[in-house]
N, C-alpha and C positions, 0 to 999 in steps of 0.2 A: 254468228250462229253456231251453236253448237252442233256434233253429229259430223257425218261425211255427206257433201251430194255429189259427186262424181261418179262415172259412171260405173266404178266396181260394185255398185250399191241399187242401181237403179233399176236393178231385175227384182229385186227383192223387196222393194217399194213399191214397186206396180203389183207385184203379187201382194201384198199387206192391201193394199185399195180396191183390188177386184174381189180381193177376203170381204173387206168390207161392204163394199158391194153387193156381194152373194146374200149376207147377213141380214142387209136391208130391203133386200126384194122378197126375201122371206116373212119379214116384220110387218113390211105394209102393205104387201099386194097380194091378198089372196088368190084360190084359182091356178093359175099356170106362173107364180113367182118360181117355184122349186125348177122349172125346165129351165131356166137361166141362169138359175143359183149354182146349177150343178153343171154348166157349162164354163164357169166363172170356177168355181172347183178345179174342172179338167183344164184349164189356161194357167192355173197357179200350178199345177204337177209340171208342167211343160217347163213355167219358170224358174222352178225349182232346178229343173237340172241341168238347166244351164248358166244359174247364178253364180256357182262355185268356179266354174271355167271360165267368165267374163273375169272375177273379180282379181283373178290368178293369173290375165294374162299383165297385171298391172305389174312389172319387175320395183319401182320403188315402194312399197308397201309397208309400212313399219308395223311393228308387232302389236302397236296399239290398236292401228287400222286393221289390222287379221281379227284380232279380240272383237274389236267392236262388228266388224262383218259376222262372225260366230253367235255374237250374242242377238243380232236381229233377224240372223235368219231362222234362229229356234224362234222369237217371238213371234214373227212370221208364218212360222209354220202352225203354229199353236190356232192363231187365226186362218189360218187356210185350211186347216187338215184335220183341227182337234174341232172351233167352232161352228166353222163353216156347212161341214154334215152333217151335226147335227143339230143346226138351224134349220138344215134341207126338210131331215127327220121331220124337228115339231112340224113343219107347215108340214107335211104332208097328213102327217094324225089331225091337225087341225083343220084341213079339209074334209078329211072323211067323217064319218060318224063317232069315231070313238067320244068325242066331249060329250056323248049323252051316257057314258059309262065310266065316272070320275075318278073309281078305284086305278082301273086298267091304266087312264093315262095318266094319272100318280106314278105309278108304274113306272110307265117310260119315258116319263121326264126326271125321275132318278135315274136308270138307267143308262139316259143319256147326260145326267151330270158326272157321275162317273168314267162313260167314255170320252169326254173333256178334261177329264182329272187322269186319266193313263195315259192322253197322251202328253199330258204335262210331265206326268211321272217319267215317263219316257224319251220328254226331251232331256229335263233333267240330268239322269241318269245317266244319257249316252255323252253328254257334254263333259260331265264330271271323271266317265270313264276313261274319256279321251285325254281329258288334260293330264288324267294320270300316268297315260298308255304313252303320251307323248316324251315325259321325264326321262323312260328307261326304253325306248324302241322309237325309232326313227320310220320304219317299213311302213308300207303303204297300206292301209285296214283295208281287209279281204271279207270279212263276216262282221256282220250286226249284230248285238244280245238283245233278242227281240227286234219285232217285225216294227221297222221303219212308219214311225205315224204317215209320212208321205205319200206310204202307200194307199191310204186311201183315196188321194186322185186316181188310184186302177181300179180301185173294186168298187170303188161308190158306184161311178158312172155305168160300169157293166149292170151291177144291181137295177140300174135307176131303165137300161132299155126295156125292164117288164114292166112299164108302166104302162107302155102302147099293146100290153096284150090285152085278153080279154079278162083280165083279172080285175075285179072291185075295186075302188079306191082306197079299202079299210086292210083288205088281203094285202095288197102292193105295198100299202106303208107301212105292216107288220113281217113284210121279204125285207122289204130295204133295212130297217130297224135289226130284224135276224143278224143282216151283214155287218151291221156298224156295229155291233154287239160284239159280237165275232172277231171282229177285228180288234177291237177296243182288247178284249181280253187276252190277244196274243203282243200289244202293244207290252205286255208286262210282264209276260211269260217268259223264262231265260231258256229262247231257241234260237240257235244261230241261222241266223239269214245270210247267205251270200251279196255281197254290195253289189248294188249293179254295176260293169261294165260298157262297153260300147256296144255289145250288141242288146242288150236290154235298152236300153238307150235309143236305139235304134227302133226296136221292138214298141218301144212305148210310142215316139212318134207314129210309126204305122199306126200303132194302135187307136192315138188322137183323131190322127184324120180319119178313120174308118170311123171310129163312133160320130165324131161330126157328122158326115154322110148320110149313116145311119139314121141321125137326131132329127135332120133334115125331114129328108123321104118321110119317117114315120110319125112327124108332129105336124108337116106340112104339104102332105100329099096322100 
């Protein structure tokens, strides 16, 4: 067989399948598909950051296996973080009413082909910048040139807790849309992002399990 399957790899394969996932409860299951899709979201941000640290703790690695770990965890990401939201996106405009106003959601199913295409541009980008950065500097990367696609496992989910307000289903999916927007467009913008840390890291966990909590109580109570 081709490929690695051992376990430096295995974090980042389950997040590709729970991408997938998200993907397809979007496509087939109308109604309440997007509250799972976007809990399958927030499980891949979690895998995300600790894939890199499983697969490092492997000391015989050769440089083919580092390469090939590099190269599937941007593809990975691309399905967790580029398509995955905004598969959440369409189902939600597909729920509401906008398909009886065909311009609007022309609209933003461009919109959100583009924010699929920055964060490609952005995987890209940062791959290419790296292996340059690597040539001539050894030191550990401190700032990002633009905002991490990953991060939209943080703002999606936050976005996605005004669904349980009393806002419309057309309003909700035109806030959530705002944010993927928004995001999308700093995915390309050259701003330096700080890398996260241990206490961000830290920070995001709490953060997980509070929105679970949250997701709970307010879809099921």
């Amino acid at each position: 067989m081709v490929g690695y399957w051992n376990y430096t790899v295995w974090l980042t394969y389950i997040s590709t399948l729970l991408a997938v996932l998200g993907v397809s409860l979007c496509i087939i299951n109308p109604g309440h598909s997007a509250d799972y899709a976007v809990l399958c979201l927030l499980v891949c941000g979690g895998l995300d950051m600790f894939d890199g640290k499983v697969a490092r703790t492997k000391k015989d690695r050769t440089e083919f296996e580092k390469d090939n770990g590099i190269q599937i965890d941007s593809l990975s990401d691309l399905l967790a973080f580029g398509i995955l939201p905004a598969a959440i996106a369409l189902r939600l405009f597909l729920d509401s009413s906008i398909k009886e106003h065909s311009i609007a959601f022309a609209i933003v199913v461009v919109a959100l082909l583009f924010y699929v295409l920055f964060g490609l541009v952005r995987l890209g980008y940062f791959n290419a910048l790296e292996h340059e950065r690597s040539k001539t500097d050894d030191s550990v990367l401190k700032f990002y040139t633009g905002m991490p696609i990953t991060m939209a496992a943080f703002f999606m989910p936050i976005a996605y807790l005004f669904k349980f307000t009393n806002m419309s289903s057309l309003a909700f999916a035109w806030l959530y849309f705002a944010v993927l927007v928004i995001l999308g467009l700093l995915f390309v913008l050259k701003i330096k992002v700080p890398k996260a840390g241990k206490k961000m890291i830290i920070a995001f966990s709490v953060f997980g399990c509070l929105f679970l909590i949250a997701f709970v109580l307010l879809k099921f109570m």
